[in-house]
N, C-alpha and C positions, 0 to 999 in steps of 0.2 A: 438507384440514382444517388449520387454522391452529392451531399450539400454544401453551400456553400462555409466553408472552414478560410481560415489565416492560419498561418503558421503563428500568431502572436498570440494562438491562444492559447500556447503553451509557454507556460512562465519563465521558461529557460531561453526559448527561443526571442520571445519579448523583449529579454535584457540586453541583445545584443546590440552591439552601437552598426550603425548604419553601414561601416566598413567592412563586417564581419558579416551583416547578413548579405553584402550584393557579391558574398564569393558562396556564401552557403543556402542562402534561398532558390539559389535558383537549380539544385541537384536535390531539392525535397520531392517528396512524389508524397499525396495522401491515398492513406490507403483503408480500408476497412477492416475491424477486428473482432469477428466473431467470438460469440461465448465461448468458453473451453477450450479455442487456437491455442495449441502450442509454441510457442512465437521461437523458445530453444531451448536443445537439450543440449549434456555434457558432451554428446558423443560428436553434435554437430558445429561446421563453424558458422561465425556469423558473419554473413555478407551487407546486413544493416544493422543501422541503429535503429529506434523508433522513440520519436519523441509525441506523448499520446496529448491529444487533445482533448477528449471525453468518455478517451476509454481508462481501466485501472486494469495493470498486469500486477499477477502479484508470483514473486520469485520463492521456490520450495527445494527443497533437499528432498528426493523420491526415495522409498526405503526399496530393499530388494522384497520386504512381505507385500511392497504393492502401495502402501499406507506413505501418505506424506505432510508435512508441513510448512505453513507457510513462516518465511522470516522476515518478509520487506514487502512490501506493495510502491508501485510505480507508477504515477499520472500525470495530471499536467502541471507539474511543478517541475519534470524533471525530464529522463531520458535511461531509456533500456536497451542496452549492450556495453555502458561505461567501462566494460572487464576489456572490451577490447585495445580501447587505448593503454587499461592500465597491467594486465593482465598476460594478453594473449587473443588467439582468433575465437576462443571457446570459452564457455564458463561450466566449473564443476553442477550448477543449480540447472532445476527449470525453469521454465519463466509459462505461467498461465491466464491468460485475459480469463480476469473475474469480472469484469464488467464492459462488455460490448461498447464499439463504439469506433472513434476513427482516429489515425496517432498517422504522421508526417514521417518518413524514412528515409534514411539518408546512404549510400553508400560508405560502406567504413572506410574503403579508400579515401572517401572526401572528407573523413571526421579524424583521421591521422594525422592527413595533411595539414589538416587546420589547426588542429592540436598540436602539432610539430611549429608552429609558428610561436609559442610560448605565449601568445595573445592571451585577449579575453576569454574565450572558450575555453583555453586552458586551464584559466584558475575558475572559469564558474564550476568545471567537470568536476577539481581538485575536491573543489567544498560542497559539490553535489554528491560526489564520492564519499566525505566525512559524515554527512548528514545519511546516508544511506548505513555508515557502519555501527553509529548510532542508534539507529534503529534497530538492525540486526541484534545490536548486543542486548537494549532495552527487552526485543519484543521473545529472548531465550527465558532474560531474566523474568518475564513475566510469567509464561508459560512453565517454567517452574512452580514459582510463589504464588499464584493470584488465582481466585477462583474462576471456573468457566464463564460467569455471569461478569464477572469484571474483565474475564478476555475478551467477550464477543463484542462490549459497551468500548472497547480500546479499538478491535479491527474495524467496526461500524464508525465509529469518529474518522478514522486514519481513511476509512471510504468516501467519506462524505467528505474532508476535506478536500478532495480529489474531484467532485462531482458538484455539476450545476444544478442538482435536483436530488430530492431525498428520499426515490426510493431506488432499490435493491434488488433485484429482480434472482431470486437462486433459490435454491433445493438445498433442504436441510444437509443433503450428504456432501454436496458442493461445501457451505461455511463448514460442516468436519472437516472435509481435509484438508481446509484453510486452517483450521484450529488443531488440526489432528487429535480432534476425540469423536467419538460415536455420536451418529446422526439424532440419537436418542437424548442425548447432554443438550445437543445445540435447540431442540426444542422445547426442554425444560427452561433453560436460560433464557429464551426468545420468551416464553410464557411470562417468566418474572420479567422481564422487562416491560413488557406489556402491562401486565399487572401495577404494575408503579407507576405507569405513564410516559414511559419515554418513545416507547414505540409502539407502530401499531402491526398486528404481527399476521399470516395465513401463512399455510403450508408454501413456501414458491416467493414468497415476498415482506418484504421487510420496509417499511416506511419509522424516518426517525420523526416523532410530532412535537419532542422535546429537546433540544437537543443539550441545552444549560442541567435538564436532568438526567442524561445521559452521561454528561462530561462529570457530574457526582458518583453518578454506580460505576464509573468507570476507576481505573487505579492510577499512580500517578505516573504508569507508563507514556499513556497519551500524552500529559502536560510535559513530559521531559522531552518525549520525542518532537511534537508542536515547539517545544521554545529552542531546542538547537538547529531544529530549520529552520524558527524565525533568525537566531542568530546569521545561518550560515549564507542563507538561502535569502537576502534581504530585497531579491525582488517577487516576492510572493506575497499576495495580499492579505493583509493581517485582519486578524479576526478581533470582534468586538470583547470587550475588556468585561465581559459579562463572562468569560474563560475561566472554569475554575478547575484545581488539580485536586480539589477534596476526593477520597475515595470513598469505598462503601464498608463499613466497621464491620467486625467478623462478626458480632451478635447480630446486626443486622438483616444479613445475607441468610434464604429460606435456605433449610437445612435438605434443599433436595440430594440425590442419593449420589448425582455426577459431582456435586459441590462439595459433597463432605468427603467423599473418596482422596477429592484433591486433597485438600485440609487434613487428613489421614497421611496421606503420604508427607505432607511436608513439615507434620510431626515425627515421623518417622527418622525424616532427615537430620532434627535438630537433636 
């Protein structure tokens, strides 16, 4: 049974002045999005957009060994298929609901058209586009440089701000191939975090209890990514000024065996 939802509860669609939604509201359909839905691949085109209301897709590069990574997550701040208007009918990525839930779809034909009008839609996509490249670029640089325990405190914020409730509902191998490392890292890291307090952790689920200590063990990918969508993205509701971008100092961080491997390699680098 399909609950009662608005299309306003996605922050993108919220912004629209009154003229834009009585040509676009009314070709929305809601629709449900199962864990693990494949919503699209390179090979396919896309016949919708979806703008999610309480669910989070998150967008991966799949390798030919099978093994993948995520670079973007998408919820109700935004809209997934944006490659069509800027792009083409297809995106090189996939795109995978990490978190179930329910997202408003739109025919692309009807998001061209509207797009083609140079309107508002046009420039909110423009700067919902910037704010996505942003992160892209953020969330490589992280996953280079940053320890697995400072990655997963970055993907759990980037969740939560996406979501009306703070837990997580997924399988240690599910967050690897968000993180693309071994299902064995991600519950070493989940353990320190726990351990610290910011989370509370079982096999399958993830609850954040802290979240101002989370935004500390985390790196300051999250606070860059957070303040260019506050900049671009300026109807998104802002979080409380208790947001901090301090990260977690290298002495600090346990010297478990997936954390020093990183740290290994990116002395390697230098």
């Amino acid at each position: 049974m399909i609950p009662k939802s608005e299309p306003e509860q996605n922050h993108l669609l919220a912004a629209l002045n009154p003229a834009v939604r009585s040509r676009v509201f009314t070709h929305l359909e809601l629709v449900k999005l199962h864990l693990r839905r494949v919503m699209y691949t390179s090979d396919r085109a896309m016949r919708h957009v979806y703008f999610p209301v309480d669910s989070i897709i998150s967008l991966q590069y799949p390798m030919t060994s099978g093994s993948s990574t995520a670079f973007s997550v998408v919820g109700n701040e935004g809209v997934l298929g944006i490659t069509v208007c800027l792009a083409g009918e297809s995106a090189p990525s996939r795109s995978l609901v990490q978190s179930a839930g329910y997202a408003y779809r739109l025919p692309r034909t009807k998001l061209k058209e509207e797009f083609g009008r140079d309107g508002q839609l046009f420039f909110l996509m423009l700067r919902y586009a910037q704010s996505l490249i942003t992160q892209v670029a953020q969330t490589t640089l992280c996953n280079l440089h940053h320890s697995i325990i400072q990655q997963l405190a970055r993907w759990l914020l980037l969740s939560l701000d996406r979501m009306s409730h703070s837990h997580l509902a997924m399988s240690q191998e599910f967050i690897g191939n968000m993180l693309g490392v071994r299902r064995e890292c991600v519950a070493e890291a989940a353990m320190t975090l726990q351990e610290l307090g910011a989370i509370a952790y079982k096999p399958g689920m993830i609850t954040v209890i802290d979240r101002s200590k989370l935004e500390t063990l985390s790196c300051e990918c999250y606070g860059l990514v957070r303040k260019e969508s506050d900049r671009l993205l300026h109807y998104l509701p802002q979080l409380q000024d208790t947001r901090t971008l301090k990260s977690v100092p290298a002495s600090a961080e346990p010297s478990y065996g997936c954390n020093s491997a990183i740290r290994s390699l990116d002395r390697v680098g230098k």
